[in-house]
C-alpha positions in Angstrom: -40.0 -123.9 -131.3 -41.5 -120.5 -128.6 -41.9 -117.6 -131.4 -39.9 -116.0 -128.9 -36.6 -118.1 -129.5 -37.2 -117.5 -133.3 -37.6 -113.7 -133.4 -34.7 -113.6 -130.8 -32.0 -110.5 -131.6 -33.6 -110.0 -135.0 -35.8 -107.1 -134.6 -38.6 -108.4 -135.8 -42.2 -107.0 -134.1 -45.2 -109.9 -133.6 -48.5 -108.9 -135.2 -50.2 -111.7 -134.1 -49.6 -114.4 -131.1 -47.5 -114.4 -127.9 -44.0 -115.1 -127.3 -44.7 -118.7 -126.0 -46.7 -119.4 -129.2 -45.4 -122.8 -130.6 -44.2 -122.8 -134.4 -43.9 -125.9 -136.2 -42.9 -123.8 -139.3 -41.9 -120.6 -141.6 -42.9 -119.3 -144.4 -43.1 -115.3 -146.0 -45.1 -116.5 -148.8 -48.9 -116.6 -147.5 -49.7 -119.4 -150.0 -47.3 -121.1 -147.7 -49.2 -120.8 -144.9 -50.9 -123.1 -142.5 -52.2 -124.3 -138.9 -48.8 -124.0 -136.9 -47.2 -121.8 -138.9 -45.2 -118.4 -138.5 -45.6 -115.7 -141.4 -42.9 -113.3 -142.0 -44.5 -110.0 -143.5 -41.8 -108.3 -145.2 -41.5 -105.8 -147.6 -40.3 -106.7 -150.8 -39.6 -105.2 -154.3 -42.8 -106.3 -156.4 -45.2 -106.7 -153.6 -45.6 -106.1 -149.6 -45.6 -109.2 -147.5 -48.0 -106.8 -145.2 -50.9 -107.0 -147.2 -50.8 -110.6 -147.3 -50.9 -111.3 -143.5 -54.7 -111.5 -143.4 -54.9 -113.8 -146.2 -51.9 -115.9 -144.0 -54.2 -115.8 -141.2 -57.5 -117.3 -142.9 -54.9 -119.7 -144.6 -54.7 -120.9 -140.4 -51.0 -119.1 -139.7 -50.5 -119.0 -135.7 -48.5 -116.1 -135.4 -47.5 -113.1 -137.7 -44.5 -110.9 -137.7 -43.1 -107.8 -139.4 -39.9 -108.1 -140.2 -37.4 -106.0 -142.8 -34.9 -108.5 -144.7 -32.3 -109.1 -142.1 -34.9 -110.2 -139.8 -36.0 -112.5 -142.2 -32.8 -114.2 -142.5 -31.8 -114.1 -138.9 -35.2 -115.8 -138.3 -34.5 -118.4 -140.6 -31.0 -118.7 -139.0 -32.8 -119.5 -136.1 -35.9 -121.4 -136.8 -33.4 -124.3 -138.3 -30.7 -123.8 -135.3 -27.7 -122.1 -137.3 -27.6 -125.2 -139.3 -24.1 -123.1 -141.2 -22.2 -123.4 -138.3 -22.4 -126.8 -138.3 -20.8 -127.0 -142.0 -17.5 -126.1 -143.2 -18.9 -123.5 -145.9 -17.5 -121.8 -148.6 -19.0 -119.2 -150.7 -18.0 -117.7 -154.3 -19.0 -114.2 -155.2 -18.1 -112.9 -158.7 -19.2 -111.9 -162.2 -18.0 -115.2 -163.9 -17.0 -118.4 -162.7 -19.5 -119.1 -159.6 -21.7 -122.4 -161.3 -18.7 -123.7 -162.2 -16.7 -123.6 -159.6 -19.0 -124.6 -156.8 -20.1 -127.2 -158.8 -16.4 -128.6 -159.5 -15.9 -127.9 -155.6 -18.8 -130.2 -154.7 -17.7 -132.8 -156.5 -14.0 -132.7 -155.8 -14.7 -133.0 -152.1 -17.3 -135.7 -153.0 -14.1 -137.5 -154.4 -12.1 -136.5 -151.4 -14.8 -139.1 -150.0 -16.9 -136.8 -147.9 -20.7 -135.8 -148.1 -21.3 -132.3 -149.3 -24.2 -129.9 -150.1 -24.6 -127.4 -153.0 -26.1 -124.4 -153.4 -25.8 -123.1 -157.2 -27.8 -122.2 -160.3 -28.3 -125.1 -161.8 -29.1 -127.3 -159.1 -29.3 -128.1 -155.4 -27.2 -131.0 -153.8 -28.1 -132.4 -149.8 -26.1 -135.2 -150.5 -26.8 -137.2 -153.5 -30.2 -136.0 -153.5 -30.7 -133.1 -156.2 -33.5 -130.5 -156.4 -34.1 -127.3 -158.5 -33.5 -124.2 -158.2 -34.8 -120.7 -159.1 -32.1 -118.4 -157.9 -28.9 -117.4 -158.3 -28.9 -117.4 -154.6 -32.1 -118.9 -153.1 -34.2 -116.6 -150.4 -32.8 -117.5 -146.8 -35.8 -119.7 -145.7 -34.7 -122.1 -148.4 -31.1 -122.1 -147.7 -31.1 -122.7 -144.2 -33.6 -125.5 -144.7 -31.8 -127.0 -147.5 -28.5 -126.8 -144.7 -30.1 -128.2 -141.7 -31.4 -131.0 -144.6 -27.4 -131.4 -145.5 -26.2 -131.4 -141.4 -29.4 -134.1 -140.9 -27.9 -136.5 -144.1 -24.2 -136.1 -142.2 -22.5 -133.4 -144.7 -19.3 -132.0 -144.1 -19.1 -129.3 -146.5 -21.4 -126.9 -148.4 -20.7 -124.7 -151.7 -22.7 -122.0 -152.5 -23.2 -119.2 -155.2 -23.2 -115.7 -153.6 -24.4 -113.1 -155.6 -24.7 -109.6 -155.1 -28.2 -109.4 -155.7 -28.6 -111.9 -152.5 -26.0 -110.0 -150.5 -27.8 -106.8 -151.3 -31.5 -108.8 -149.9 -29.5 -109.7 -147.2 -30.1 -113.7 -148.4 -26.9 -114.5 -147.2 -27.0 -112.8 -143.4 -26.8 -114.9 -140.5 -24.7 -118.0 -142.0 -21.5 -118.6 -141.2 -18.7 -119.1 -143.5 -15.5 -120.3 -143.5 -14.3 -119.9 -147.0 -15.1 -116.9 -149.0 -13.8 -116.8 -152.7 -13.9 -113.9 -155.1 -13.5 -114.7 -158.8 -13.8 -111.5 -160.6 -16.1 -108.5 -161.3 -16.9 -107.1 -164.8 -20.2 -105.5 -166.6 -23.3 -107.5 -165.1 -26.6 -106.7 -163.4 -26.3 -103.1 -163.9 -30.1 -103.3 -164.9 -30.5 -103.8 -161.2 -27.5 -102.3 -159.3 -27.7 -99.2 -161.6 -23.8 -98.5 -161.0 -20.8 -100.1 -161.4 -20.0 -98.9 -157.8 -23.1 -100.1 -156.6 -22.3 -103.4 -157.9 -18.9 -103.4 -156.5 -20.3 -102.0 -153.4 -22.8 -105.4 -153.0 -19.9 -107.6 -153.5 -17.8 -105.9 -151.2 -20.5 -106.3 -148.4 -20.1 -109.6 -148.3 -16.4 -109.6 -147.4 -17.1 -106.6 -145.0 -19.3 -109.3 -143.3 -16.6 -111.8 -142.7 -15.7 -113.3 -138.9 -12.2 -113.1 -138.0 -11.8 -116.9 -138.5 -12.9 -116.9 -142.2 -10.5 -116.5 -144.9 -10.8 -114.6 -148.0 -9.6 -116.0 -151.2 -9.1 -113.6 -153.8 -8.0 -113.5 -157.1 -5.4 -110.9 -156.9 -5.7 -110.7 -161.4 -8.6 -108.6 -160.9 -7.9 -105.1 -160.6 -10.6 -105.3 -157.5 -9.6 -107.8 -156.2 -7.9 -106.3 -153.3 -10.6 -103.8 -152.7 -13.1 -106.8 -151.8 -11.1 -107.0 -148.9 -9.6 -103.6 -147.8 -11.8 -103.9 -144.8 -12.4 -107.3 -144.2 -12.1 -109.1 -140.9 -11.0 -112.4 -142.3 -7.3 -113.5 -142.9 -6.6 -112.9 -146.6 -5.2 -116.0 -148.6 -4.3 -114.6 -152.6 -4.3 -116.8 -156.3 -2.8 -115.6 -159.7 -2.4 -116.7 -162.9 -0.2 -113.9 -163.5 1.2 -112.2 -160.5 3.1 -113.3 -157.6 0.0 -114.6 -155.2 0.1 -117.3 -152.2 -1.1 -119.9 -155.0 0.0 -119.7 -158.5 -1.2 -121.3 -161.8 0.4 -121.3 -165.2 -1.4 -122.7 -168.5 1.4 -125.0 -170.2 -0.8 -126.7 -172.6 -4.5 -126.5 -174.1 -6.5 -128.8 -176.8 -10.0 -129.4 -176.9 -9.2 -132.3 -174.6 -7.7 -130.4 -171.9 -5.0 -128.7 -170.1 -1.5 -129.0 -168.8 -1.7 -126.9 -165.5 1.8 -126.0 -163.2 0.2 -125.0 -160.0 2.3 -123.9 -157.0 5.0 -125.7 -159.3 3.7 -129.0 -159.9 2.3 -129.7 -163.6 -1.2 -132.0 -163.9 -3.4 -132.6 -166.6 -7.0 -131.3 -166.4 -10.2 -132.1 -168.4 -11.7 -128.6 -168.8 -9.6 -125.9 -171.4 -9.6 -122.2 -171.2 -8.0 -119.5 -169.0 -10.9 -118.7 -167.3 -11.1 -122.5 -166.3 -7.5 -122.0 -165.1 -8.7 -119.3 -162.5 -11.5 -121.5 -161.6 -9.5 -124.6 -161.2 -6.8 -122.5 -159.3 -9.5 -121.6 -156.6 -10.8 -125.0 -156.0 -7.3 -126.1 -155.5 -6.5 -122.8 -153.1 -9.6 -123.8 -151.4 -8.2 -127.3 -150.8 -5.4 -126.1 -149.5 -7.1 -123.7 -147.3 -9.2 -126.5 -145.5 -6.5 -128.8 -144.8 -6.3 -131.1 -148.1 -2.7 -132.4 -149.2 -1.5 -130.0 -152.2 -0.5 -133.5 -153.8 -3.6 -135.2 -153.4 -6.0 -132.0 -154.5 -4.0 -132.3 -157.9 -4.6 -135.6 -158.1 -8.1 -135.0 -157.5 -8.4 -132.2 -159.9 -7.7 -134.1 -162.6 -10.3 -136.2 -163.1 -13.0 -133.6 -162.6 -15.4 -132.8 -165.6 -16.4 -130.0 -167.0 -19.6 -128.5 -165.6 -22.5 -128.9 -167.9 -23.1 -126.3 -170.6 -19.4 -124.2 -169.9 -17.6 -125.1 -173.3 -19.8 -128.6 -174.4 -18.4 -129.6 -177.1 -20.4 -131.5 -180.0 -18.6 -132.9 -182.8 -20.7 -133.1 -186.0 -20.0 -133.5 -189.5 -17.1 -132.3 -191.3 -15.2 -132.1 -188.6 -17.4 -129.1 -187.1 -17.1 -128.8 -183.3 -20.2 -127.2 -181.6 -19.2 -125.8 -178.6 -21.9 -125.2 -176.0 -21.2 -122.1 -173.4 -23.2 -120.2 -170.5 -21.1 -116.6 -171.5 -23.9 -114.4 -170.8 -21.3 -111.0 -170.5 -18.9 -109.5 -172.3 -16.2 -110.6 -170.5 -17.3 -114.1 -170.3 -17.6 -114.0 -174.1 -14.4 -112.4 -174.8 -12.8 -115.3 -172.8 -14.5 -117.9 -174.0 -13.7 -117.1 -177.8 -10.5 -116.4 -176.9 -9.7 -120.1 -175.5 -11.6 -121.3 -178.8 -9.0 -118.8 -181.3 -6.0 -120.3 -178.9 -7.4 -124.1 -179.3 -8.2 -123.1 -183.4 -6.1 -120.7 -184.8 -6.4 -121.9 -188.3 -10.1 -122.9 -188.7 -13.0 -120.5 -189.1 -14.5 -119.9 -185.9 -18.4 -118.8 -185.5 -19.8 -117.3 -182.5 -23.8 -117.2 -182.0 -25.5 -115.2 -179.3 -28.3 -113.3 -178.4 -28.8 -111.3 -174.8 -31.8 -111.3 -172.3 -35.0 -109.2 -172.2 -35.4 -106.9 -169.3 -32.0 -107.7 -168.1 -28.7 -104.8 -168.4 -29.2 -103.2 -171.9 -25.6 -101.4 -171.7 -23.5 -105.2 -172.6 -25.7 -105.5 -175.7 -23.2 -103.2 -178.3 -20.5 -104.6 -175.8 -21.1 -107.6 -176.5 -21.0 -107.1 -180.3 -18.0 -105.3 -180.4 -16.0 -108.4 -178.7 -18.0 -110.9 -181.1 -16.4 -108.6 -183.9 -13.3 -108.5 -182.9 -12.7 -112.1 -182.1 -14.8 -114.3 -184.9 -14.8 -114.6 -188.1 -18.6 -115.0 -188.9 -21.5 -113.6 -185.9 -25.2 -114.8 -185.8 -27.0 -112.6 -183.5 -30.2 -114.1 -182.6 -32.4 -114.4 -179.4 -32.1 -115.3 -175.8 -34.5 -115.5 -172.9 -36.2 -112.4 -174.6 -38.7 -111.9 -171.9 -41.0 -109.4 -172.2 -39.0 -107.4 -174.3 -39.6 -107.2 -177.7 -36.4 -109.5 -179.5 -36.3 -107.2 -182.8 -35.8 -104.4 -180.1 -32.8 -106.0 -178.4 -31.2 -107.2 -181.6 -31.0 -103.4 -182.2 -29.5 -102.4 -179.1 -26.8 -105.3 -180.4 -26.3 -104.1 -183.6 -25.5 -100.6 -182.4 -22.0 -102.3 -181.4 -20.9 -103.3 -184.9 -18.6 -101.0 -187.1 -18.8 -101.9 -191.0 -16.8 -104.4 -191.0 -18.2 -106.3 -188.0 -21.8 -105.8 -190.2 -20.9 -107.2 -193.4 -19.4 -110.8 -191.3 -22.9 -110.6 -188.9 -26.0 -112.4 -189.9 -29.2 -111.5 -188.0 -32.1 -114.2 -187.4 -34.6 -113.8 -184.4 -35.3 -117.6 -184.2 -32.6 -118.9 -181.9 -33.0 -122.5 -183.3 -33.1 -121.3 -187.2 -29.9 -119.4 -186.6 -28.6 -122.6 -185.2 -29.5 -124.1 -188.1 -28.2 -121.9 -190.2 -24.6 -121.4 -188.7 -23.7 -125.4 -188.5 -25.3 -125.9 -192.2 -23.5 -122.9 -193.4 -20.2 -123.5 -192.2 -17.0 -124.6 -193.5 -15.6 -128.0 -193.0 -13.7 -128.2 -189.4 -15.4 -125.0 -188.4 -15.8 -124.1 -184.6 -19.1 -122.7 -183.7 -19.7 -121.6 -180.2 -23.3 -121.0 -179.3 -23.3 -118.3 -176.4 -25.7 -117.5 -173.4 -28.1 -120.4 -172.9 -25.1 -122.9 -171.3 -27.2 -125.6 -169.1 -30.1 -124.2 -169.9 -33.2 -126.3 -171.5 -35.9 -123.4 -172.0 -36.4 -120.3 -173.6 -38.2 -117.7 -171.2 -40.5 -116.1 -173.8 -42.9 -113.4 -171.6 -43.5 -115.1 -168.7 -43.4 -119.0 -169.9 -40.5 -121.4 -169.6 -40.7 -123.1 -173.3 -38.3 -126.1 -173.6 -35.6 -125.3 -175.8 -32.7 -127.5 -175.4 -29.5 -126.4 -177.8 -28.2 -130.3 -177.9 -31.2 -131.4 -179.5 -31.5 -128.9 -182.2 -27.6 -129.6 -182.8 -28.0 -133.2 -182.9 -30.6 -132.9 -185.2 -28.9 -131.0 -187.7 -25.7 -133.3 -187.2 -28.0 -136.2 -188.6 -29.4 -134.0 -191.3 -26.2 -133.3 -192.5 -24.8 -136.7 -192.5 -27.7 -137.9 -194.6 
């Protein structure tokens, strides 16, 4: 493709070639960079893509352009031909809720028979074929290369996590979506946004951005979520669990096995438990609905999906103690997540474990221990994805949240797999013990390293010690 069709309406200035030069790819990252190749220079938060050009030169780049991080995206859009437009694509933005529920939505429509793409934090989907991923939503580059990968394989549908970090980079400008869902907003990324109102603000954008022909699905339970779209283009489509909406849920029934769902008045059983999942399950069936699937046939559907992997995992051990495995990573992700277990177990003792990232929002750590306090019976607060922080230092900004009596129930251990340990040999027979914030996740990110640390293991392990 002419460098001149790719910078097209973007706004981006050429450092180096001509308009006719031919470019057989794009890259920002100079390491990237080769003979036939177009280098984005753009200015970033930890380093400026401008000082890199020369080394993307010597590395054999043909052209070089300076561009700010619209252009970026709108040169991605249209290196890989718009590949978005050629996908029905629906996008979640929210605190809690987005893994799961474009993970459930990829594989519901995958029942439904068609070929889909996803887009999420745990993995990448062109098809059947799987890749990693590094971001919560990946830099626009990858995405629309990943897309015109999905339209190539003959998808129908893509899912994607949208967060406000990436709406903010502008990571998500240029694609063109059909379906945009908001879940709900509570204390996150304030390490990076600063403000709540910032946050808000980011999240907001992305409705802002809308076409006329999108809709907006929103979750009318959150108290914002009709601000999202007070000045949004796209036709508004609403879902409640409690309120009068265009889609309705209630929760009838809930075990460790599942749920008995009545949504928009018919009941069906599900496989995944909790009123969070109820939200979640509600917007994959709203979404459905949206894009033409029979109400009747989405709840068939529905019920045989799974949950998604590390959102309430449930282990059963010894003495009838249930380890349940959980991403909650916020307050309100906790608060929700112990709350479904205390509604599952009123009568047996129930144990919640967590720990909260390095160099991430210090403000949820006391949160976070007030709502462990108020909802469990005995706490282990140990470490999680410490970072570069030092994990005495963050166990102190957690402790700060506990009165006396939350202190005298809390047991502190800064080796995430001894206080594992601990809590399942320690506790009564037909405890629950929830183990909070790592989720999917097989690693610990201790400084700068990924070191595997996979929670099933060490529970596994100390299931078969016990039984000996």
């Amino acid at each position: 493709m002419q460098l001149e069709r790719i910078i097209e309406g973007t706004g981006a200035v050429i450092l180096r070639g001509t308009a006719e030069t031919e470019i057989t790819t794009i890259c920002s990252d100079s390491r990237k960079a080769c003979p036939g190749s177009l280098f984005i220079a753009v200015r970033g938060f930890a380093a400026d893509g401008h000082d890199y050009a020369d080394a993307a030169i010597r590395a054999g780049a043909s052209a070089v352009i300076s561009a700010d991080r619209r252009s970026l995206a709108l040169c991605a859009a249209n290196f890989y031909g718009h590949p978005s437009k050629k996908l029905k694509l629906a996008g979640i933005t929210g605190t809690n809720g987005k893994t799961t529920t474009v993970t459930l939505l990829y594989h519901f429509f995958t029942g439904l028979g068609y070929s889909c793409g996803l887009l999420s934090t745990i993995a990448n989907y062109v098809g059947k074929r799987r890749s990693e991923t590094a971001n919560t939503t990946a830099d626009p580059i990858t995405i629309n290369s990943l897309m015109a990968e999905m339209v190539k394989e003959g998808c129908e549908f893509c899912f994607m996590e949208v967060s406000s970090i990436g709406v903010e980079q502008e990571r998500v400008t240029g694609l063109d979506f059909d379906v945009a869902i908001f879940s709900n907003l509570t204390h996150d990324h304030l390490d990076y946004h600063g403000t709540f109102a910032e946050y808000l603000r980011c999240k907001k954008l992305f409705f802002d951005r809308l076409p006329a022909k999108a809709t907006a699905l929103i979750n009318i339970d959150d108290r914002n979520g009709n601000v999202m779209v007070q000045n949004t283009s796209a036709k508004v489509v609403t879902y409640s669990c409690r309120n009068v909406a265009d889609h309705c849920c209630r929760v009838l029934e809930q075990s460790f096995d599942g749920m008995l769902l009545r949504m928009d008045g018919t009941e069906a059983w599900t496989k995944l438990i909790g009123w969070h999942n109820a939200y979640n399950l509600l917007a994959i069936y709203s979404t459905a609905v949206v894009f033409g699937v029979d109400s009747t046939e989405a709840l068939t559907v529905m019920s045989t999906l799974a949950p998604a992997p590390g959102r309430l995992e449930t282990l059963r051990g010894p003495g009838d103690i249930s380890v349940v495995i959980d991403y909650a990573h916020t307050p309100d992700a906790l608060e929700n997540v112990l709350g479904t277990l205390r509604t599952i177990c009123p009568d047996r003792e129930l144990v919640c474990l967590f720990g909260c990232g390095g160099d991430r929002d210090r403000t949820k750590r006391p949160e976070m221990a007030k709502i462990a306090a108020s909802k469990a019976d005995r706490i282990f607060v140990t470490s999680d994805n410490v970072r570069t922080e030092n994990p005495l230092g963050i166990i102190d900004d957690i402790r700060k949240g506990f009165d006396v009596t939350g202190l005298r129930k809390t047991v502190f251990i800064t080796d995430r797999k001894e206080a594992i340990r601990t809590a399942i040999m320690t506790a009564r027979e037909g405890s629950t013990i929830l183990l909070a914030g790592k989720g999917h996740e097989t690693y610990q990110i201790i400084g700068t390293e990924h070191i595997h640390f996979d929670e099933r293991e060490i529970v596994k392990e100390t299931f078969d010690n016990l039984g000996q």
